[in-house]
N, C-alpha and C positions, 0 to 999 in steps of 0.2 A: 658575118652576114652572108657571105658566099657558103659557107656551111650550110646555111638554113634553108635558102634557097637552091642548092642541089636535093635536099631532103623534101622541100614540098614538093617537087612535081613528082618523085619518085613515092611519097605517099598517095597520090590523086590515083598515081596508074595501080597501087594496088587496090586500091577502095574500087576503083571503075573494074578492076579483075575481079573480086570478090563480085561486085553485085552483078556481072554477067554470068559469072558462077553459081552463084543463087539464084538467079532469073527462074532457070529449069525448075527447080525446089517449089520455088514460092506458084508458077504455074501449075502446079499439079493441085486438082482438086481436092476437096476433102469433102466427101460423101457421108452425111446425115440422113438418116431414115427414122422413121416413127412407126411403132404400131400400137394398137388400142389394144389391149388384152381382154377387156370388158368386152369388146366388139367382136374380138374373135371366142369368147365363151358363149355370146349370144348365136353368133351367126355360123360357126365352123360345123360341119356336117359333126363331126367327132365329137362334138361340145353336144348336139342335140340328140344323139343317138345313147350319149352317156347321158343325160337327163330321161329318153325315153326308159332305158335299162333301171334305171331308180326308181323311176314308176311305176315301174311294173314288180321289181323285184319287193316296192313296200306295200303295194298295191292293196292285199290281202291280207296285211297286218292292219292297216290304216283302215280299211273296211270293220274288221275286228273289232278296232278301236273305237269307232262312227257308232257301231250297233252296240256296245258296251255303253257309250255315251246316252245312246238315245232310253237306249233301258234304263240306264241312272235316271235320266231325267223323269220319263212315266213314273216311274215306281218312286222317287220325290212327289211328284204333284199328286198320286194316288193317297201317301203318308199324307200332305197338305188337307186332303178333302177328309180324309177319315181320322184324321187324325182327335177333331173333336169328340168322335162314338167311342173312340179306345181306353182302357183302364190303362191307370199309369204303367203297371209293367210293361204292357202290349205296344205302349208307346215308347216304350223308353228301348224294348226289343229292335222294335224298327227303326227308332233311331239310331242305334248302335250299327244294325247292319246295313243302315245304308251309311253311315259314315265309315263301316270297313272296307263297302264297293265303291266309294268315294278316292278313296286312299289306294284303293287296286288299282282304279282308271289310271288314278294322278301316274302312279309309279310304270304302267303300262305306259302312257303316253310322254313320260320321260325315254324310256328305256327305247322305244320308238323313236324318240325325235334322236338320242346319242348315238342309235345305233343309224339311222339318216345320216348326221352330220358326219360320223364317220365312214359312209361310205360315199359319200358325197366327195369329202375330200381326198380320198383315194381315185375315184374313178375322176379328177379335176388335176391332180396331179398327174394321169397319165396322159391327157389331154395337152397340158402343160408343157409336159416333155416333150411331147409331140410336136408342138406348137415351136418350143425353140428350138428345136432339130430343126424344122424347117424356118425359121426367120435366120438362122445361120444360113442354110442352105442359100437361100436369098440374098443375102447379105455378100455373101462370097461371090455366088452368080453375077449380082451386078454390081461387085466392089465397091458395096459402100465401106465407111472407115466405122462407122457407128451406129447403131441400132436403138434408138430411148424408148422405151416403154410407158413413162410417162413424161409430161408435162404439164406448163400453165395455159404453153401458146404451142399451136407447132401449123407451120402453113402447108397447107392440103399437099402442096406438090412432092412435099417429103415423108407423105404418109402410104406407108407402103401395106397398110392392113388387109387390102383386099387382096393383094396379090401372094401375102400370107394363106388368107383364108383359100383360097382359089386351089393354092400349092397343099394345103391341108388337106382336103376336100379331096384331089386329085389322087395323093399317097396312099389313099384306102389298102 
């Protein structure tokens, strides 16, 4: 019994060392941050300057495309009205060639939207890098421990998106 009782009190004072030990530890904060990527593609000067750049750079193909379109459609509803005064060959000619300017459009306005999509996501990707270059940048500056990108919930105070965008914006 004397055994057990020199052992407990001399476990208490370690358990009571330990947790003055760890006090320090478990006091030190642990910094969560959020940012909205969506938010910063919409609103980051670099996000709209690369969308401005896209539209301009398809600007004149997509025009192309508009006027090719409009053409198809005339020269359909012209085939439509005359189509009753035509001998069959004469109809079956213009059928033929508008279903080959049919099939032009289509493959033009494919080859338009693939050649979009991939530049799109080139010039989104450099935005991107951009974008986490500086949410590090942030991150470090005001020592958070973690940065989330997405969520279900996250309460405004830990959302650091505008000061992202701001530090974006700024970098030019």
């Amino acid at each position: 019994m004397k055994y057990l009782s020199l052992r407990l009190p001399s476990l208490w004072a370690l358990v009571g060392a330990l947790a003055l030990a760890a006090a320090p530890a478990m006091a030190q904060e642990f910094r969560v941050g959020f940012v909205s990527l969506d938010r910063i593609l919409r609103e980051a000067g670099a996000a709209k300057t690369a969308q401005a750049k896209l539209e301009q750079e398809f600007s004149r193909r997509e025009k192309e495309l508009n006027d090719l379109g409009a053409s198809l459609k005339t020269q359909s509803e012209r085939y439509e009205r005359e189509a009753p005064t035509l001998s069959e060959s004469q109809r079956q000619q213009r059928q033929k060639a508008l279903i080959d300017q049919d099939r032009e459009f289509q493959r033009k306005r494919r080859e338009i939207q693939e050649d979009m999509t991939s530049r799109k996501n080139e010039e989104l990707q450099q935005v991107l890098e951009r974008a986490n270059r500086v949410v590090r940048q942030v991150a470090e500056q005001e020592k958070y421990d973690l940065i989330l990108q997405e969520a279900v919930y996250i309460n405004p105070k830990h959302d650091i998106t505008e000061k992202v965008i701001k530090a974006l914006n700024n970098a030019r």
